[in-house]
C-alpha positions in Angstrom: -45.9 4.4 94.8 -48.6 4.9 91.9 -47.2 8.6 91.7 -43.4 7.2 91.0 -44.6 5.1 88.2 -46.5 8.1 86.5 -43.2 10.1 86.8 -41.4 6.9 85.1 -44.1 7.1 82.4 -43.5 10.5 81.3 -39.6 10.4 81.6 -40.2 7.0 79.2 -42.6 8.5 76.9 -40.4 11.7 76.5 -37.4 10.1 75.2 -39.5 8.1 73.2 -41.2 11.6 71.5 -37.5 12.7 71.4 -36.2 9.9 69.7 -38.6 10.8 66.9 -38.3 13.9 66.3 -34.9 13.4 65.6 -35.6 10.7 63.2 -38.4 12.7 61.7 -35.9 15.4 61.5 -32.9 13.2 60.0 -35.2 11.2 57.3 -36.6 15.4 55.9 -33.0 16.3 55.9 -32.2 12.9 53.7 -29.0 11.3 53.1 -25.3 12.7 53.1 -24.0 11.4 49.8 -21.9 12.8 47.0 -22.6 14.1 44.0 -20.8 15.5 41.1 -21.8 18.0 38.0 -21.6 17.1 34.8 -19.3 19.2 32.0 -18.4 18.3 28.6 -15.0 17.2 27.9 -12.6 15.8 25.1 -10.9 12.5 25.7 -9.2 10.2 23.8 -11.3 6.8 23.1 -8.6 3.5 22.8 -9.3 0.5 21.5 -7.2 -2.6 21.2 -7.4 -5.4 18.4 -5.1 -8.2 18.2 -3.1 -8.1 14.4 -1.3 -10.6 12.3 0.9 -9.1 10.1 2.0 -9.5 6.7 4.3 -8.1 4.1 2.7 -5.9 1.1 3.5 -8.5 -0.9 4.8 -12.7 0.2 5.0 -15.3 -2.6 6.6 -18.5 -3.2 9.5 -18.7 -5.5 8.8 -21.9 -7.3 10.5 -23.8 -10.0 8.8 -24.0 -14.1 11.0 -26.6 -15.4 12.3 -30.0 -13.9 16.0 -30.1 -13.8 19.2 -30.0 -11.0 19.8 -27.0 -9.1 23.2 -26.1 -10.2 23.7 -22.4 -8.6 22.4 -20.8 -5.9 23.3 -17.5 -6.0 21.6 -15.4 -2.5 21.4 -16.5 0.9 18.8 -16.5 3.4 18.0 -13.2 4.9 19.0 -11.4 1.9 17.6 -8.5 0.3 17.3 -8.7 -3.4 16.7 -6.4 -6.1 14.0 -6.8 -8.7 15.4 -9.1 -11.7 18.2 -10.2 -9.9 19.6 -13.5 -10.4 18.3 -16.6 -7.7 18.6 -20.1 -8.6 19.6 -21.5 -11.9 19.0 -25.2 -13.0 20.8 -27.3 -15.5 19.4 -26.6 -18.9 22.0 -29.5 -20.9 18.7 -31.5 -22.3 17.3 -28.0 -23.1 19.7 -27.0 -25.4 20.0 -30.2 -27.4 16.2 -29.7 -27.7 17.1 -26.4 -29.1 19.6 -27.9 -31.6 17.2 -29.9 -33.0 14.5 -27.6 -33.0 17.3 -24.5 -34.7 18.3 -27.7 -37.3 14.2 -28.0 -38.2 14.0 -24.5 -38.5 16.7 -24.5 -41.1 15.2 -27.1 -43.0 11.8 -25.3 -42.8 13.2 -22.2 -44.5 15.1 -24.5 -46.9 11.8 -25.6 -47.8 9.8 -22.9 -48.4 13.0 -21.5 -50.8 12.8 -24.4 -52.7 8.8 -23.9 -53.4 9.1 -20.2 -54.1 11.7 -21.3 -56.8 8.9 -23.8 -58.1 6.5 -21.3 -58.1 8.4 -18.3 -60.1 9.5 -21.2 -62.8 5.7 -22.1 -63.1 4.9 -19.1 -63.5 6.9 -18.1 -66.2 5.6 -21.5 -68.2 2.3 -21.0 -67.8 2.4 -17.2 -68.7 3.9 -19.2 -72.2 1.4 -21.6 -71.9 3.7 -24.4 -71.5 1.8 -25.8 -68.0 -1.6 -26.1 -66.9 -3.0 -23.9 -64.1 -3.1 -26.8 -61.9 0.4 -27.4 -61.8 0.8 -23.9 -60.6 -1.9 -24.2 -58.3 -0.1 -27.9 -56.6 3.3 -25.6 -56.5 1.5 -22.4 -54.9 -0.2 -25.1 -52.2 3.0 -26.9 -51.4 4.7 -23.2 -50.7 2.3 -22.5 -48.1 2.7 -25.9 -46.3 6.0 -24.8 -46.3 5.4 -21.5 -44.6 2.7 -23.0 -42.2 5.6 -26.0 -41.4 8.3 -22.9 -40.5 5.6 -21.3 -38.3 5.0 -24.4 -36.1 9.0 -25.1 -35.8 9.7 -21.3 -35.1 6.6 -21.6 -32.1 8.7 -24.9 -31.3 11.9 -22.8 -31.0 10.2 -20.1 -28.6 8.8 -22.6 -26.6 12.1 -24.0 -25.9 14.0 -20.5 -25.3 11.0 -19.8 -22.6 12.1 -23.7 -21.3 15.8 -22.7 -21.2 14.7 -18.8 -19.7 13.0 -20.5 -16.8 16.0 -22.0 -15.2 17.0 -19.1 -14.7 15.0 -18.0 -11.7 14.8 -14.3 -10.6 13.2 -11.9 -8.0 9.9 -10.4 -9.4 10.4 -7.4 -7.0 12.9 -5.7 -4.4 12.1 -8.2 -1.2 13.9 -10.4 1.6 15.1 -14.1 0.9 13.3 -16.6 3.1 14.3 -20.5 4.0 16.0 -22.2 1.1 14.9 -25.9 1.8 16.8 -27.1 -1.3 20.7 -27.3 -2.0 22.8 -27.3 -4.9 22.8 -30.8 -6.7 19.5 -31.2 -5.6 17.1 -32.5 -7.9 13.5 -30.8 -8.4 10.1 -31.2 -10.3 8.3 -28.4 -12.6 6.8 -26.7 -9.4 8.9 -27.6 -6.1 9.1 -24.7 -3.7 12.3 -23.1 -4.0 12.5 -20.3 -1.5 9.9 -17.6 -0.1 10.3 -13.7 -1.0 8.8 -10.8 0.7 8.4 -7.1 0.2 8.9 -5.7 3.3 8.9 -2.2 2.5 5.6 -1.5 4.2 3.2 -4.2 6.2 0.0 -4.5 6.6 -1.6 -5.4 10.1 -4.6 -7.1 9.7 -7.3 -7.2 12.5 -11.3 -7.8 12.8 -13.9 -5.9 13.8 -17.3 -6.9 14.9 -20.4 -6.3 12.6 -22.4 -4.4 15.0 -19.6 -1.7 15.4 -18.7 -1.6 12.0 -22.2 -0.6 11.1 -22.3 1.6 13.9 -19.3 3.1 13.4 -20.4 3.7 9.8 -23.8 5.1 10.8 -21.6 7.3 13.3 -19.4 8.4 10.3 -16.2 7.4 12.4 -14.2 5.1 10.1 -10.8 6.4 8.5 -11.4 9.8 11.5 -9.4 8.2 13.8 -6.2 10.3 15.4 -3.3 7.6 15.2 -3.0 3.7 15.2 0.2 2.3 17.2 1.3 -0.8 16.7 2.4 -2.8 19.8 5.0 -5.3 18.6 5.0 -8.8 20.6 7.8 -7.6 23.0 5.5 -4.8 24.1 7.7 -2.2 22.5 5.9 0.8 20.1 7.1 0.7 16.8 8.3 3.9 15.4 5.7 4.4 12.4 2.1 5.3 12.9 -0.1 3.5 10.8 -2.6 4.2 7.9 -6.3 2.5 7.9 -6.3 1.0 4.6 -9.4 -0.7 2.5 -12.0 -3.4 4.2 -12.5 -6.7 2.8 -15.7 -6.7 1.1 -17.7 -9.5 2.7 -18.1 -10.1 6.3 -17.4 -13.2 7.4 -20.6 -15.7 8.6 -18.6 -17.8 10.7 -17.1 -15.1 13.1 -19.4 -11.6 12.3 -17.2 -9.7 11.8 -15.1 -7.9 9.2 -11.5 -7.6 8.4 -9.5 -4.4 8.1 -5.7 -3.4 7.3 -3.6 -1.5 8.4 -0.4 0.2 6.1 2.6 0.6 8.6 5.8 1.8 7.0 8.8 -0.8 7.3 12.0 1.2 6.3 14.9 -0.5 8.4 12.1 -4.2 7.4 12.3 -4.7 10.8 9.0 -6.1 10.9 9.1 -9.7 9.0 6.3 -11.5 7.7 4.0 -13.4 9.8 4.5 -11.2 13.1 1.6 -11.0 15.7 1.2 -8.2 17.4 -1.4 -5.5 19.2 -3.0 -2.1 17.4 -4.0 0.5 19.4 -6.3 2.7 17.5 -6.9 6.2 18.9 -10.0 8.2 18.3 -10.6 11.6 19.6 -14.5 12.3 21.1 -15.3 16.2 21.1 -17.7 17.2 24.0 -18.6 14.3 25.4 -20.2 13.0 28.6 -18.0 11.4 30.9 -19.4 9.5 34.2 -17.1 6.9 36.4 -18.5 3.8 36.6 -19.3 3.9 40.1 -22.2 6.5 39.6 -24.5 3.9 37.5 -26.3 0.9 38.4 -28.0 -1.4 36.3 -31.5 -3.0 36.0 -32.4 -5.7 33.6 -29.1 -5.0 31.5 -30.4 -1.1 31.2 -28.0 1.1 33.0 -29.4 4.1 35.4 -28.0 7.0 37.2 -29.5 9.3 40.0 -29.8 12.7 38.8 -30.5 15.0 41.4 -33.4 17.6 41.0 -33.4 21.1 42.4 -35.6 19.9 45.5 -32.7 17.8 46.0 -34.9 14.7 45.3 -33.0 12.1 43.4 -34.6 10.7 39.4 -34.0 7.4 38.3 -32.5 7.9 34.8 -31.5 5.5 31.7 -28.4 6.5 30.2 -26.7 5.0 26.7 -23.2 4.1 26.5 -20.6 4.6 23.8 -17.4 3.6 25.0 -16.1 2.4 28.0 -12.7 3.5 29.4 -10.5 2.4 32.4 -12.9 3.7 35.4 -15.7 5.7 33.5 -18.3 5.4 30.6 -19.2 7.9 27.3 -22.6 8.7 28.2 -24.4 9.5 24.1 -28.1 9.8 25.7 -30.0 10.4 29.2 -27.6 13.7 30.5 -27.1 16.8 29.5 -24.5 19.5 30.4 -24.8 20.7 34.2 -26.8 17.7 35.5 -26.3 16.9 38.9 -25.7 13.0 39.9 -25.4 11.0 42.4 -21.1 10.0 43.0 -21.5 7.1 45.2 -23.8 5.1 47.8 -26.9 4.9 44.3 -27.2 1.2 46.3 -29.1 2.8 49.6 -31.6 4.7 47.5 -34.8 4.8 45.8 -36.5 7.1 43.0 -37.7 10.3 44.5 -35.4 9.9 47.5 -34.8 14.1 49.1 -30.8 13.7 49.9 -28.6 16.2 51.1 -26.1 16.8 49.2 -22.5 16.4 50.9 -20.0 17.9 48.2 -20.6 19.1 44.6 -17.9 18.6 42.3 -17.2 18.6 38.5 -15.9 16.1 36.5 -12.3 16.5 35.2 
């Protein structure tokens, strides 16, 4: 009986010697898990910024003299040319102001003959001796209050012609009529809103950008090296025209952090109106770059790692910087270098210094 159990002994402590040397064997081997080589590449880097849009130029067409709108002459919608005719307002109280001011005038230069007469006959007497010098002098004064009266009344009559020229309201430049709240009859002040013009020739897309990439993006010399910007219009058609990075504004603003840009978009057909919203994709091309997916990182204590694989196939814990971030992969800038070997998938199940073996090597495309 004592004999069996011995046999059972050894069968038991066989398997049990068997079982591991396998597992020796499997844990020297290491894992299966995949890995991919890493190539540079050139990509296209897109970024997306919400725009609001406005024309090159937008003002308000108001009125510079009280009065009653007694033409209207464009509708709204219209395109109008530069000088042309818009509004015009009764000028009746204008021009008898100007008749009266026209009459002074008159009397002004009726004056001033009458006191260069004066003076010539004065003159003559006291070149003979016949008056004193102040009589002259009293004669020579009242022809200059003459002249100085006939300056004031013609600056009277110029003021009243730029009265009268104001109700006649015209476009300042080529642009597109906007709402005409007012009607013809309709009484207004020096000042009421009239209508709204805009230049619609070209637009401008405005859109903000963060400090932190502004400055890096000036440290990185990328500003204005962009490839195209597309505008997305709000029913998610492309417009036509590529756009043109224009100017910054020259403070950034404390509330937000960040900084406004512009964008110059040509407007031929003015399809575009003022006040659009709409989305700017701005396209940058990256020359030999690194490029990763996103599944081969991990990340500790917001630092993000990847397993590079040494010839020894033992697996190195390595910090990586990244630039951009695009739909299923990251711009690596630091921490790999071209034909480094990394772990694909399965960076979860292991630990620095790890020994895998490696179960297909691919590049990345």
């Amino acid at each position: 009986m004592k004999k069996i159990y011995q046999v059972v002994a050894l069968i038991v402590l066989g398997l049990t010697a068997s079982c591991s040397d396998n597992s020796n064997k499997k844990e020297k081997q290491g894992k299966n898990v995949p890995v991919i080589t890493i190539k540079h590449k050139d990509t296209l880097i897109q970024n997306s910024f919400v725009a609001d849009i406005q024309a090159k130029k937008n003002i308000e067409i108001r009125s510079r003299a009280a009065g009653i709108i007694e033409q209207i002459f464009v509708n709204e919608g219209q395109f109008v040319k530069k000088g042309q005719r818009l509004f015009k307002t009764n000028d009746a109280e204008l021009r008898m102001e100007l008749n009266k001011v026209m009459a002074s005038l008159q009397q002004a230069d009726a004056d001033i003959r009458i006191a260069e007469i004066e003076v010539n006959q004065l003159k003559a007497l006291f070149a003979k001796d016949f008056v004193a010098s102040n009589e002259l002098d009293m004669a020579k004064a009242k022809l200059a209050s003459a002249k100085a009266k006939r300056a004031y009344v013609d600056a009277e009559l110029r003021a009243v012609q730029q009265k009268i020229s104001f109700t006649n309201i015209v476009a300042p430049f080529d642009g597109v009529i906007d709402v005409i709240p007012l009607k013809e009859g309709s009484l207004v002040e020096n000042g009421a809103l009239l209508t709204t013009l805009s230049q619609l020739n070209e637009v401008y897309a405005y859109f903000s950008i963060p400090e932190n990439l502004y400055f890096e993006l000036i440290a990185e010399e990328k500003i204005g090296k962009h490839q195209k910007i597309e505008l997305i219009l709000p029913n998610q058609e492309h417009y036509d025209f590529r756009g043109t990075l224009k100017t910054a504004e020259g403070e950034i603003d404390p509330a937000t952090g960040s900084i406004r840009y512009k964008v110059m978009f040509p407007n031929p057909d003015r399809l575009i109106k003022h006040g659009t919203s709409g989305k700017l994709v701005i396209s940058e091309r990256e020359e030999n770059a690194i490029i990763i997916p996103q599944k081969a990182t991990f990340s500790i204590q917001d630092k993000t790692y990847v397993f590079v694989v040494g010839q020894d196939q033992k697996v190195k814990m390595t910090n990586i910087q990244i630039g951009s971030t695009l739909r299923e992969s990251y711009i690596v800038t630091s921490g790999l270098k071209l034909g480094d070997v990394i772990v694909l998938e399965g960076t979860q199940s292991l630990r620095d210094g790890d020994v895998i073996k490696v179960k297909s090597t691919s590049k990345i495309r």
